[in-house]
Each structure stands twice: as C-alpha cells, then as structure tokens.
N, C-alpha and C positions, 0 to 999 in steps of 0.2 A: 350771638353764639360764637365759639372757640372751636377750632379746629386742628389735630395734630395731624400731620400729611408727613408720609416717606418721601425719601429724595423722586421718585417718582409719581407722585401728587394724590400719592392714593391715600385716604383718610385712614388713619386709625383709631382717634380716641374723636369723639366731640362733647364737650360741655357748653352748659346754661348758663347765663348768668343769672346769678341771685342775689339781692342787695349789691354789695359790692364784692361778688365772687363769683368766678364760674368754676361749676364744680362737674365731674366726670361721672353718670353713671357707671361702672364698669358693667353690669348685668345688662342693660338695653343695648352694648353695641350689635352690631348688625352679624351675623355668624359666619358669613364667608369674609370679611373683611379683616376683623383683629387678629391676625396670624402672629406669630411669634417673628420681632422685625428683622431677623435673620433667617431667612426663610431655606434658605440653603443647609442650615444645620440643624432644623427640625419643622414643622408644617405643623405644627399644635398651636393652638391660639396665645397670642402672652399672654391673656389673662389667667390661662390654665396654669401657665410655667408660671407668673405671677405669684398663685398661691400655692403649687408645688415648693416651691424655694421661700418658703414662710415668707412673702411677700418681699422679695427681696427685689432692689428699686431695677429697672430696666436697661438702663445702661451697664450693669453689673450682668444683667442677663445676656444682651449683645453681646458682652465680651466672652463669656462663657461658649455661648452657640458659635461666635468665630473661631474659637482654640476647639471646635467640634466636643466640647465637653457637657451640654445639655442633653443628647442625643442618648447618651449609654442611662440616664433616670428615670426613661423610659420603663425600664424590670425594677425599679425599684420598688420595694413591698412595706409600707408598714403594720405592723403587730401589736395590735392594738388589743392586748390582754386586759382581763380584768384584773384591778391592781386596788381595789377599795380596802383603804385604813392604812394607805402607805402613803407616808407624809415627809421620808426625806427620798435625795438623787445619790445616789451611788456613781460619777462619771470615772472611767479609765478610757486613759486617751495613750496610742501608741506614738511614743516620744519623735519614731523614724515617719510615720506614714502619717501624721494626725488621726486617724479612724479612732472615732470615738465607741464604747459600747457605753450604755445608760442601765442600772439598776434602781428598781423602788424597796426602799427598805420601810418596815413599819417603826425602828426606832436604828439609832445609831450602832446598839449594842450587833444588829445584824451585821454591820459589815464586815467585821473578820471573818466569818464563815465564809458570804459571800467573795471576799477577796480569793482567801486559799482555792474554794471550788474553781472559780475563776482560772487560777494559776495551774491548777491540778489540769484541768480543762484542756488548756494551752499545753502544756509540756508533754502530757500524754499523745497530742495531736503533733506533735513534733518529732516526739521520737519513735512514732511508728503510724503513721497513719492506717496501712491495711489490718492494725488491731486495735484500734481506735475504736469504742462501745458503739453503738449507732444514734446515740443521742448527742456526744463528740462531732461525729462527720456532720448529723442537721445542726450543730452550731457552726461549723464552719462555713455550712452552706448559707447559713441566715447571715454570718456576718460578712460575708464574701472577703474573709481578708485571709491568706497563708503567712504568718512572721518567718522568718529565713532563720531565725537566732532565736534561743530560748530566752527568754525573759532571767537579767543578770541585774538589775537596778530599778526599784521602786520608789518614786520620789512624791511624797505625800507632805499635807501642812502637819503640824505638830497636836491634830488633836485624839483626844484618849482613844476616838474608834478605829487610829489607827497605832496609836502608841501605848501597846499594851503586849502584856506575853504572852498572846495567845497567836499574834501575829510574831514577834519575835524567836518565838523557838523553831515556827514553822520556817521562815525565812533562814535562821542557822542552818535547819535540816537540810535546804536543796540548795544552801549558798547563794540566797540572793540579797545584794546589799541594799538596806533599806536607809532612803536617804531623806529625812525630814527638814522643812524649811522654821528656819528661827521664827516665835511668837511674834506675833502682829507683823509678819512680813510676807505677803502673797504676793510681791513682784519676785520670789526665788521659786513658786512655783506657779507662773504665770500661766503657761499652757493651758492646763486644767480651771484655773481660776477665771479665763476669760473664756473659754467653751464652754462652762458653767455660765455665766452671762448672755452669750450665745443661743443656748438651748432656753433657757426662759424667757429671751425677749421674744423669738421666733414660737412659743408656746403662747404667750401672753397676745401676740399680734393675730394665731389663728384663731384663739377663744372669743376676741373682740370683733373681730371681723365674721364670723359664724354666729356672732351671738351664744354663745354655748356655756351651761354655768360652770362655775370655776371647779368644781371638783371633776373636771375631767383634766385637770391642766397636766395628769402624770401621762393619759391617752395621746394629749395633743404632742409633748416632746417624744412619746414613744415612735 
C-alpha cells in the first residue's frame, strides 16, 4: 500500500497496489480525514473541491485556498436548465474581468439575436439600474458581475453567425466596433478560443467521471 501524509503525518489519500500500479480509491477515503489540504481556507473535503473545480489537479487547489480564493465558491449556483436539441456554445467572455456567460443555441443562425438581447441586457443595466425590468436585475444577480463601462468593442472570429447585417446595423446603431479576426487565425482571438477549450474539457472530465451519457454535456458546462 501507498500512503499520502501532510507535513504533519496525517494520511490523506491511500492506494493499492494492482499489477504494477497503485491506484487511489477517492470514494472509500475515511470522512473525517480527506479535508481540503489547506484547511485554513476552507474545511470541506478536497475531494469535494476536487470535483467542484471540474477536477482540477490539487496543488492548483492549495494555491487557490492560500490566496483565500476557494472559500467565496462556496454560494456558487449552477443552472442546470433543460437545453434538449441545442447543439452549439454561444461563449462571451468579458475582455477586463475574464467572466465568462455560456449560451445553447439549436443552430448558429440563433446567435445574432442572442448576441443583441445580450447587449440590450447589459446597457440597459448600466444606464439605469433602478428601471432596469426585473428579469435585467435576476440576470445580474445570476451572473454576479456589475461592468463599470458599457460595452464599446466586440471581438469575434470571422464566421457568418457573426458576420452578417443583422448584427452590423445593430452595432452602427449604439456605436459599437465590431472587430473580427482574419480566416484560419484564432491566436487573434485567443481569449474566447481557449475558454471554449476550457469549458469542454472541464464538461467532458465531469461526464466521465459520473458516468453520465453524453447528451447532457450542454448541463455539465452549464
């Protein structure tokens, strides 16, 4: 047997060996023992925070609970709507703050609507919040993010669901520049293009780890 010990010799993980491998149940450890190994900046188990942060590897989670930044994901909620027969990701990611929001679209033709709503959403919420509709204020509350600046610069790749005049007349109307990245180049718009990476591997790693079949994969990034 294998044993993981903190610097104070308390066990955390233990594994078997099998053939030539020992491998770690993480379900059988013992429940007062596998605590989260920064135990100062939260007291939930890591196996929990483990699969809260789509499995993301342990020493990324130490450093996290050290900068006290595990601790506030605690209120986090996800919205796990039903989304059956949407088969693409809609991602806007805000260029200052990275916050991402995720849309399901049933074909690509939907996202200009979804964009403008989007935009309309935002600006309204900006330039007045106390008359703000009430469906406005619960989106701000669901996304927890206030922008300080209205939205002046749109930077998307070059394809038709976004290079089209239904999106270009809108964007003349409230002056916002819309700035597209040259064909077969997604290192000019990097941002979006690896959070899109991001959100599927972290979607792909919880279906597999759950066992869950794949048409919930729009549930698991939600």
């Amino acid at each position: 047997a294998c044993f993981v010990r903190n610097l104070e010799g308390v066990d955390l993980l233990k594994g078997d060996r099998l053939t030539n491998l020992y491998t770690i149940n993480l379900h059988e450890m013992a429940s007062a023992l596998p605590i989260c190994l920064m135990a100062r900046a939260s007291s939930t188990k890591s196996l929990l925070w483990h699969q809260r942060l789509s499995h993301l590897n342990f020493d990324t989670i130490n450093d996290l609970a050290r900068n006290n930044l595990v601790a506030c994901l605690l209120k986090f909620k996800y919205h796990k709507e039903i989304i059956n027969g949407k088969r693409y990701i809609l991602v806007i990611v805000d260029d200052y703050s990275r916050y991402t929001w995720v849309h399901f679209l049933r074909s690509k033709d939907e996202a200009p609507a979804v964009i403008i709503t989007f935009l309309k959403r935002i600006t309204v919420l900006l330039q007045s919040k106390d008359e703000a509709p009430v469906v406005i204020i619960k989106f701000l509350k669901r996304n927890t993010v206030l922008l300080q600046s209205p939205v002046i610069i749109i930077r998307t790749d070059n394809g038709t669901e976004f290079k089209n005049q239904v999106l270009k007349v809108y964007f003349d109307s409230v002056g916002i520049s819309h700035q597209m990245s040259p064909v077969r180049t997604p290192q000019q718009n990097g941002v979006v293009e690896r959070r899109n990476q991001t959100l599927v591997e972290a979607a792909r790693t919880m279906l597999i780890f759950s066992r869950a079949p794949l048409f919930l994969w729009a549930k698991a990034i939600a």
